[in-house]
N, C-alpha and C positions, 0 to 999 in steps of 0.2 A: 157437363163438359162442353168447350168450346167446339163445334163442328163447323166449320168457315165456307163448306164446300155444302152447307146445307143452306137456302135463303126462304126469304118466306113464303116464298113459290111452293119451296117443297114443303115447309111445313101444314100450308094449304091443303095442299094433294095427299100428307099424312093425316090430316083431321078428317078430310072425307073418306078416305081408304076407312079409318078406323070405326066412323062412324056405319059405315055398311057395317063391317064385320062387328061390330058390337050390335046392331041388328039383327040380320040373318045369317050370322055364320057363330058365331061361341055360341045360339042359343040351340044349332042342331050340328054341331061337331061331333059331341060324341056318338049321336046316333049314326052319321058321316065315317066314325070310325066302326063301328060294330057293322054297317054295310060293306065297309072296304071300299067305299068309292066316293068321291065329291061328284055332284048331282052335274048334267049338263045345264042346269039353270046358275048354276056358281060362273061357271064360265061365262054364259051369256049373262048373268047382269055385271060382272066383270069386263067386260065389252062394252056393254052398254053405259056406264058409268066412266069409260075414257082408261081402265087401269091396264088394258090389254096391250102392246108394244107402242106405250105413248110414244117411242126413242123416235120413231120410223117417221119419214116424210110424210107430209102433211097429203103430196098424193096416192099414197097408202094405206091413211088412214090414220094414219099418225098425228102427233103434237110437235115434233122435232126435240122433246126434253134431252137431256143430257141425263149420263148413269145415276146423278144422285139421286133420279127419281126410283132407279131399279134400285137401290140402296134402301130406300123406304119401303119400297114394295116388299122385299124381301125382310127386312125387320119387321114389317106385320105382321105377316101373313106367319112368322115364324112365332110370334109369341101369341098364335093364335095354338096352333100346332106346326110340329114337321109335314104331318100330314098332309099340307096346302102348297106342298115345292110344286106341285104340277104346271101350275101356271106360272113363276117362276122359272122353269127350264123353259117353255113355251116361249116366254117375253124373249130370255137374256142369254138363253143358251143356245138353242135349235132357230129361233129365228134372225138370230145376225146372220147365217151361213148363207142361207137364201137372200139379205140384205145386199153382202158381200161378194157374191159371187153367183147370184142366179144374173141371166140376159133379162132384159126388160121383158119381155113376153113371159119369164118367168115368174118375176115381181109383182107382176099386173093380176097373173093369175092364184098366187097365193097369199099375196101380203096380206091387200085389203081385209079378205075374213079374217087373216090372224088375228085383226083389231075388234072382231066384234063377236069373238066366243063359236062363231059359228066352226071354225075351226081349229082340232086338236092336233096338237105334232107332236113329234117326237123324235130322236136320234138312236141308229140301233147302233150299237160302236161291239157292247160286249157278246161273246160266244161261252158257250156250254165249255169249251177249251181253253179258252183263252180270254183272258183279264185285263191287266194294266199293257202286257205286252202286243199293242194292236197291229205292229208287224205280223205279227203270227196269225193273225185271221183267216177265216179257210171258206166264208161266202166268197162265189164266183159270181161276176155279169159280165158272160160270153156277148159278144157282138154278134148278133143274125139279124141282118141287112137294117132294117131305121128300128130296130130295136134291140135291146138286153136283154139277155136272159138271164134270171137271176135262181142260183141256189144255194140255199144254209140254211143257220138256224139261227137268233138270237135270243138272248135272256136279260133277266133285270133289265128291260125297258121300262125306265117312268114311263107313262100316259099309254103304256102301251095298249090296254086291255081296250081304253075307249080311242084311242088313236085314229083321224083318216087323212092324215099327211106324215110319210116316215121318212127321216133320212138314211137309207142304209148306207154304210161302209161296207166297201167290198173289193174284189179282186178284180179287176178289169186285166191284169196280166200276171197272172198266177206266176209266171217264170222270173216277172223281173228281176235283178238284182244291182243294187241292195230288194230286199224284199218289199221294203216302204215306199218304193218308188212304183210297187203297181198298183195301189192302194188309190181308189174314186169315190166319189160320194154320187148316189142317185139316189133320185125320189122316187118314190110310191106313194101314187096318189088313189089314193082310195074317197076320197072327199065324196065325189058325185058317182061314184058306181064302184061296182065289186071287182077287185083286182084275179083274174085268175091263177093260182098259182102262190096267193099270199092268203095267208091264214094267222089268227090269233092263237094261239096256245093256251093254256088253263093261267088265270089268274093266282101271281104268286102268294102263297102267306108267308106272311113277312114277320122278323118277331118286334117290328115294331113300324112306327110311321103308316099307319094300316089304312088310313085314308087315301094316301097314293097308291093311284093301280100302279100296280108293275105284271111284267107279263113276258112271256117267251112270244116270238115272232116268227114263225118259220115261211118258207120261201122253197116252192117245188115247183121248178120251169117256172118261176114270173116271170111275165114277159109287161119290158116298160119301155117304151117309146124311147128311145137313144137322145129326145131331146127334151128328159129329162135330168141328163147330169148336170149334176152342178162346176160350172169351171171349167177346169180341163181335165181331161181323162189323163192317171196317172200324177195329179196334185195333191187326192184328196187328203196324202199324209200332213202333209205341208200345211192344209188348211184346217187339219184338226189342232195341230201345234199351234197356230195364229189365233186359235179361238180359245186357247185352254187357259190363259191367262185370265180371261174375263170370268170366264165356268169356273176356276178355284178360287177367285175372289170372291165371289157369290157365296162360294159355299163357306168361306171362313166369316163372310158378312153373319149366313144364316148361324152358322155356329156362333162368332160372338151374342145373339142378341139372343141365344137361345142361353148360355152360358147366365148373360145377363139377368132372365127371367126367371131362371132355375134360386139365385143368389134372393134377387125379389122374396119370390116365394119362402124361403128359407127361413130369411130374417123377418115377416113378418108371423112366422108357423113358430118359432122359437122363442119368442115375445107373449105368446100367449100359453102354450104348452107349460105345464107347471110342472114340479118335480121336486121331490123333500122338503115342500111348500116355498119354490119361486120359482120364475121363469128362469126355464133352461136355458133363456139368453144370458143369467147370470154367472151361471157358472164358465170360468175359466176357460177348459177346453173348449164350449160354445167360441167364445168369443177370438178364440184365437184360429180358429176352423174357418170362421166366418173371417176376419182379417186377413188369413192366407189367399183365399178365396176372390174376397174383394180386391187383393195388392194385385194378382195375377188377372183379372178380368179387366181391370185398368188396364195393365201393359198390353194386352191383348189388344182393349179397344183403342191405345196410342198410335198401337203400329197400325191395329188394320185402317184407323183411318188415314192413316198417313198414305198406305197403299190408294187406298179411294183417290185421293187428290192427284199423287204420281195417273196411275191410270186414267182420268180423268182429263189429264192434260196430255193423253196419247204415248207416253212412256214405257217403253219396254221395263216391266218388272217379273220377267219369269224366275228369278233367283228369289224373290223376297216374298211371291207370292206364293213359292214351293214351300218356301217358312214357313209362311202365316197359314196354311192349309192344314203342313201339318200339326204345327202346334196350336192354334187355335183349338182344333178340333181333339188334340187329345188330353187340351184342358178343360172344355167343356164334359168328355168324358168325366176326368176327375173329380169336375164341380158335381154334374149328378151321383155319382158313387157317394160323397163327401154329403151333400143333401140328401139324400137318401136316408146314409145313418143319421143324421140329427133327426128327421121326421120321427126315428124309430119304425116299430112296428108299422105306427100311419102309412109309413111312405113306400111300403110293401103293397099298400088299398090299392086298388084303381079307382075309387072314388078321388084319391090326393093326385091331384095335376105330376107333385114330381116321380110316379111312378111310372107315368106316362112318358112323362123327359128323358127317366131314367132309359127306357128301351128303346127309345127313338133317335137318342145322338151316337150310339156306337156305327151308323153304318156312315157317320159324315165323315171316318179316318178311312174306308174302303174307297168311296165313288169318289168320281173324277180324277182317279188315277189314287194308289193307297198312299197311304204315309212313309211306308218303303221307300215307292217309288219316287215322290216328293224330295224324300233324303238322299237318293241316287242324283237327280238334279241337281241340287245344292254342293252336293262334292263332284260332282265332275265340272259345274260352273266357277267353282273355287282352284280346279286343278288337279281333283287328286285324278 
């Protein structure tokens, strides 16, 4: 398929990406998954090799590339496993906000490493209470004289377990109203020394994607420097809605190519698999499993690239990329369900790659806001 927003720049940067990870990452993935964690040396030769936030200016460490390179990155790294989004929220989620909206003194002091593995980030958005509705948030960062004092708890933080850069969300004016209007973003910076008052939580088990730490984050009296916010106090609503656009394209990117792999694998497991002496590709229902499959992973990848290019060229697509989030993703659900049963029993193994797919794409219809929530956007953009 024609991709016009891909040049041979990027397919460059995809030959070498791929050539690492056909190296040193599919050959100790699984063991990556039975640890629960990717090694801090994936990060840093991922630094080291240029794949770390090439977007960023040149004096940050950067390349200046444009998204199609987070586009490749993120089709990798997915049909390596889900398990490798870490560094993907890193690039294209968590570090535009600091791009965006930290002061130069800001920039200076966390960009650079972001570029070279040395440093892990993260964004704490969700609570033990509270989900998709991040009005409702209940961390507070009281003002006491040049610093915050921060209290909550969060959960489901990617990268949270090995985390030493966090973006928390929180309450800078618990009273305001609307409620979304006292909503701030500050750092926790834990990078070069221990935060008091901010503590890891137990490393979540997850029923799938087991390679990504995830982790609760909690917060008793941290105290952070007040010049640490990002932006201005009382934005950070604002600023999470300017950045959700790019985070749920990502994730319907990672969902397509995941989608796409699962079909891969399918049609070459079916072709060999025999049954009342011939390949189960020959029979009927195969084929017509596999066609539905196929018609709907097309259409998937039409639109989503279409969104690439709109986005790309700096275009407000919150309506369309509320679409493609959630239905992308709960057609890749379908595809693994639908792979699954053709594998048969096989695909029950965890020896078989799609058993692994199979558990690992239901939580792409949850994070970055649910598919619910996605459908509430789309009718009230429409009117209702």
């Amino acid at each position: 398929m024609d991709r016009p927003f891909l040049t041979d720049e990027h397919e460059i940067f995809r030959k070498s990406l791929r050539k690492y990870l056909e190296k040193d990452v599919i050959p100790n993935y699984e063991k990556w998954e039975e640890e629960r964690q990717i090694p801090q040396s994936f990060w840093k030769k991922l630094g080291d090799l240029g794949f770390l936030c090439p977007w960023l200016d040149e004096q940050y460490g950067g390349m200046n590339t444009d998204f199609g390179y987070a586009v490749v990155f993120a089709e990798e790294l997915e049909k390596v496993g889900a398990g490798l989004n870490g560094p993907g929220l890193h690039n294209d989620i968590v570090m535009p906000y600091i791009a965006s909206y930290g002061s130069e003194q800001q920039k200076q002091k966390w960009l650079p490493r972001s570029t070279t593995g040395e440093l892990i980030s993260s964004i704490a958005m969700t609570e033990p209470g509270t989900g998709s509705d991040l009005a409702s948030i209940k961390t507070t960062a009281v003002r006491d004289g040049d610093d915050y004092i921060i209290n909550g708890e969060k959960t489901f933080i990617t990268n949270g377990y090995t985390t030493n850069f966090v973006i928390v969300v929180c309450k800078t004016d618990p009273k305001a109203s609307p409620a979304h209007s006292g909503i701030s973003l500050l750092v926790v910076d834990a990078v070069d020394l221990d935060v008091p008052g901010f503590r890891k939580g137990k490393k979540l088990r997850k029923v799938g994607q087991h390679a990504a730490d995830t982790a609760e984050l909690i917060f008793e009296d941290c105290r952070v420097p007040a010049g640490n916010l990002l932006g201005e106090e009382g934005k950070g609503f604002y600023y999470l809605m300017d950045k959700l656009q790019q985070e749920r394209i990502t994730v319907a990117i990672s969902a397509m190519a995941s989608a796409e792999r699962m079909l891969e694998l399918t049609i070459e497991y079916v072709k060999q698999r025999e049954a009342f002496g011939k390949p189960i590709s020959k029979f009927q229902n195969t084929q017509f499993k596999i066609a539905e499959m196929a018609t709907e992973i097309q259409i998937g990848r039409t639109f989503v690239d279409q969104l690439i290019i709109h986005h790309m060229a700096g275009k407000s697509i919150v309506n369309e990329v509320s679409m493609a989030k959630w239905w992308v993703t709960d057609m890749a659900k379908k595809v693994a369900a639908e792979c699954m049963q053709l594998h048969g029993g096989y695909g029950y193994m965890e020896e078989y790659e799609i058993a692994r797919r199979y558990r690992d794409i239901p939580v792409t219809s949850i994070y970055a806001g649910t598919n619910e929530i996605m459908k509430t956007i789309i009718a009230k953009n429409i009117g209702l």
